[in-house]
N, C-alpha and C positions, 0 to 999 in steps of 0.2 A: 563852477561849484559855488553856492551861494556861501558867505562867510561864518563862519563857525564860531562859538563862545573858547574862553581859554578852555575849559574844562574837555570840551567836544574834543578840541584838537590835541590834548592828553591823553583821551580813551584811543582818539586818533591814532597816537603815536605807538603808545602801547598794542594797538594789535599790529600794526607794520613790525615793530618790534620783536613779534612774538613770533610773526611768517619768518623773520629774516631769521630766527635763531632757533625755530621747532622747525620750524616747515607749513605750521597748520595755524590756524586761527584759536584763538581761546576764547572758553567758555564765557557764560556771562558770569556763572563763580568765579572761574579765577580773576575777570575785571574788578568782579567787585571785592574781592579780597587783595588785587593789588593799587584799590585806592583808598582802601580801609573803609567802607562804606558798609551799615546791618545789614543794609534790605538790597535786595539785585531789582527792585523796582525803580530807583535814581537811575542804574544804570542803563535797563531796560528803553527808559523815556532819553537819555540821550544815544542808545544804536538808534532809536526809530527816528529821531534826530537828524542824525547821521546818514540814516537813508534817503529821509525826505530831500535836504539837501546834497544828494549826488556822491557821497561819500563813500557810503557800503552799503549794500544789497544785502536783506535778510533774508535767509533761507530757513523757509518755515519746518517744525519737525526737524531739526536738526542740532546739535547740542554743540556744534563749530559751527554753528549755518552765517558766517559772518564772510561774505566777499571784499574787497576794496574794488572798488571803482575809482579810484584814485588814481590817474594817470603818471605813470614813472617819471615823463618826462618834468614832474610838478620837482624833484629835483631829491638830491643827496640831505640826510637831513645835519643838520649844525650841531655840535657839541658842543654847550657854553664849557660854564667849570664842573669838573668831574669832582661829586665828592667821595671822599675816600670808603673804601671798601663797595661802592654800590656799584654795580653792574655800569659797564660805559652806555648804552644804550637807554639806562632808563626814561621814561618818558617827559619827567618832568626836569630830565636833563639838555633835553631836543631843543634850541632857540627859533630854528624855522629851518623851513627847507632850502637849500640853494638850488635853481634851476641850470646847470652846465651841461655842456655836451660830451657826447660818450668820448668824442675823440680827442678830448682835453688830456687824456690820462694814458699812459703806454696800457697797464692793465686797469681792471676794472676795481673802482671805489666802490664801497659802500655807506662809506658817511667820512664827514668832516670834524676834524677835532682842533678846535680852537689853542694854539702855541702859548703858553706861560712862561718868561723866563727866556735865559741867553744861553742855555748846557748846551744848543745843539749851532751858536752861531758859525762857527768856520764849517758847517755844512747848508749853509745858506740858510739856515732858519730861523727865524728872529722871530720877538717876542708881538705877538699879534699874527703873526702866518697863519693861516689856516692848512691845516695837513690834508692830506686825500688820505684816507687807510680801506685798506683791502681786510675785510676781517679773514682774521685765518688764528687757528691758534699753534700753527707753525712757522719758524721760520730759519732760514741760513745762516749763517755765518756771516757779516758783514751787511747782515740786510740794516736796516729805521727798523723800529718796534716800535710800537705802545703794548709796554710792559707792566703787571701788575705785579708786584714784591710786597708781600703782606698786605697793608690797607694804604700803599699808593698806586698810583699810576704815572707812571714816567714813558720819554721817549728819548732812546738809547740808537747807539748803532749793536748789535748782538756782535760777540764774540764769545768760541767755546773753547776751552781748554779742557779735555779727559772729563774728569765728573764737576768742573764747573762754568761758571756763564758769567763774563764781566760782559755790564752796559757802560758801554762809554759814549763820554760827551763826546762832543766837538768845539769845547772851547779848555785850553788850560787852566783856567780859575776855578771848574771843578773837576772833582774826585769821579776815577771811575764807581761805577757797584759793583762787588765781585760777591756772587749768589755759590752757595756749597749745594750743588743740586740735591745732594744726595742728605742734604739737612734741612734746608729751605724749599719751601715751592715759588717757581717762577710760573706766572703766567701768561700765554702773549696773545694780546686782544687783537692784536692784526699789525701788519707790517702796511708802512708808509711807501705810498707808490706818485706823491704830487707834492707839491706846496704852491698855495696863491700867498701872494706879498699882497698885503691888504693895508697897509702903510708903508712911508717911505723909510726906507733904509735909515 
C-alpha cells in the first residue's frame, strides 16, 4: 500500500474504528461530522485517496459503500494517551499499528493500550508495557480491565461484592476504587489478555 498523509490514515482509522464497534462502515456524513469538517467534499477527495492507494474500495450507489482492503495482518492498532471522557478508540488517539501474530495471545486482541503509571506493578505491569485488550464490555471477577469511571480510564483487576465493584491495584502505594453500582456507572472497555515489556524492568 503506497504511503498515506496523517489525515488519510485518521479517516483510515476511524472507519476500522467504526466496523470494529457498528459492524458496518460509516457514512461519508458521519466522517465528515466526526472530523469537524462543512463540506463532505474534503472528505470525498481523501476516500478516493484512499482507494487509489489500496486502502478501501468504493462502492458506488451505496451510502456505506466503503470496503477496507487493508490486510489484518498490517496489525493491532496502538493507543497513545487516552483522553479523558473520549471514546478509547478514537482515531486521533490510534499511534500506529503494531504487526503480531495471532498466536502471541491465549485469546484474541483487539488493540494495544499503551501502560501510564505503577497501580498495576506486582501484576507484572510496569509503566511503558503495552497491554493486549480484548474489547468486551463485560467482565469476571478477578479478571485486568480497562475500566472507565466517570471521565477516566483505568486499568484494575475487577472485584464484585453484592451491588458493588472495587478495581484494585497491584501495588500497595495505591488505594483500591470501590464504584456504588447502583449510584455510579462503571464501564468496561475490554479485559486485558497480554502484556509486551517494551523497556527494561
Amino acid at each position: 500500500m503506497k504511503p498515506l498523509t496523517d489525515r488519510q490514515r485518521e479517516i483510515l482509522a476511524f472507519i476500522e474504528k467504526t466496523l470494529m464497534q457498528e459492524g458496518f462502515p460509516p457514512t461519508i456524513a458521519e466522517i465528515t461530522r466526526a472530523f469537524r469538517v462543512r463540506s463532505t467534499n474534503s472528505i470525498r477527495g481523501h476516500l478516493q485517496a484512499l482507494a487509489r492507494k489500496g486502502a478501501i474500495e468504493l462502492v458506488p450507489a451505496a451510502s456505506r459503500g466503503i470496503r477496507l482492503l487493508r490486510p489484518a495482518e498490517e496489525g493491532l492498532p496502538l493507543i497513545g494517551q487516552v483522553a479523558a471522557g473520549r471514546p478509547i478508540l478514537a482515531a486521533e488517539h490510534i499511534e500506529r499499528y503494531c504487526r503480531l501474530g495471532p498466536e502471541l495471545f491465549h485469546n484474541q486482541a483487539d488493540y494495544l493500550l499503551r501502560v501510564r503509571g505503577l497501580s498495576m506493578r506486582d501484576a507484572g505491569i510496569l509503566d511503558g508495557d503495552l497491554l493486549a485488550v480484548r474489547r468486551t464490555p463485560e467482565a469476571r471477577a478477578g479478571q485486568i480491565v480497562v475500566a472507565r469511571l466517570s471521565d477516566e480510564v483505568t486499568v484494575k483487576r475487577l472485584r464484585l461484592e453484592g451491588g458493588k465493584a472495587l478495581l484494585e491495584p497491584a501495588n500497595p502505594d495505591f488505594a483500591p476504587i470501590e464504584v456504588d453500582l447502583e449510584r455510579e456507572a462503571l464501564a468496561i472497555e475490554g479485559v486485558v489478555v497480554g502484556v509486551i515489556r517494551t523497556e527494561p524492568a
